[in-house]
C-alpha positions in Angstrom: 104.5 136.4 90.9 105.2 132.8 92.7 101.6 133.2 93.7 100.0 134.1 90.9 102.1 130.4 89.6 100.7 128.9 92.4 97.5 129.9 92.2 97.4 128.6 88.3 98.8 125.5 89.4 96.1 124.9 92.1 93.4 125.7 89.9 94.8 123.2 87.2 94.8 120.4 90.0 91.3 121.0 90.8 90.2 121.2 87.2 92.0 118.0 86.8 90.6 116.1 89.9 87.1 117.5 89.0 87.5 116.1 85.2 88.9 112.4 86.3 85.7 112.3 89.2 83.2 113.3 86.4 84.9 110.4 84.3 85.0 107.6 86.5 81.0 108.7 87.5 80.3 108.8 84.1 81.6 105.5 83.5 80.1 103.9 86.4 76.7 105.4 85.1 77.3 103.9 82.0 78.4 100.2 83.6 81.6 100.2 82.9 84.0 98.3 85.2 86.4 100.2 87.1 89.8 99.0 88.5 90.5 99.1 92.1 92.8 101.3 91.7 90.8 103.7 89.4 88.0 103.5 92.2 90.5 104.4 94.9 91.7 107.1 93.5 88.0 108.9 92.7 87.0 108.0 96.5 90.3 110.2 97.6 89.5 112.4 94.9 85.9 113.1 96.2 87.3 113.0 100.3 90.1 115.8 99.1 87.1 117.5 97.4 84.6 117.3 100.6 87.4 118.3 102.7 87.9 121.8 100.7 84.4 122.4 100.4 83.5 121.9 103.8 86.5 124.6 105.0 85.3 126.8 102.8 81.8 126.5 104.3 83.6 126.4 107.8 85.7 129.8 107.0 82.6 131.3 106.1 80.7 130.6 109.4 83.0 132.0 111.6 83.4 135.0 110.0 80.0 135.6 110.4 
């Protein structure tokens, strides 16, 4: 059951990081100035996202 939590919880995160990227892009699109610290956070947002994608893609090579 703690995994099942965990797995929710994880899912909300990334649901959550995904939403703030999409609003801070949508922003920019729209020329709206963004703080620094806004800004900072959607960079580490989209590094954290890269990161997990790019295991994924790793995990999947090798077990080819």
């Amino acid at each position: 059951m703690s995994n099942q939590k965990e797995e929710i919880e994880r899912e909300n995160e990334e649901f959550d990081r995904d939403g703030f990227i999409d609003e801070i892009e949508m922003a920019i699109d729209y020329g709206f100035e963004i703080s620094q610290k806004d800004y900072e956070l959607y960079q580490q947002c989209i590094n954290e996202r890269t990161a997990e994608e790019t295991a994924v893609v790793e995990d999947f090579d090798m077990e080819m």
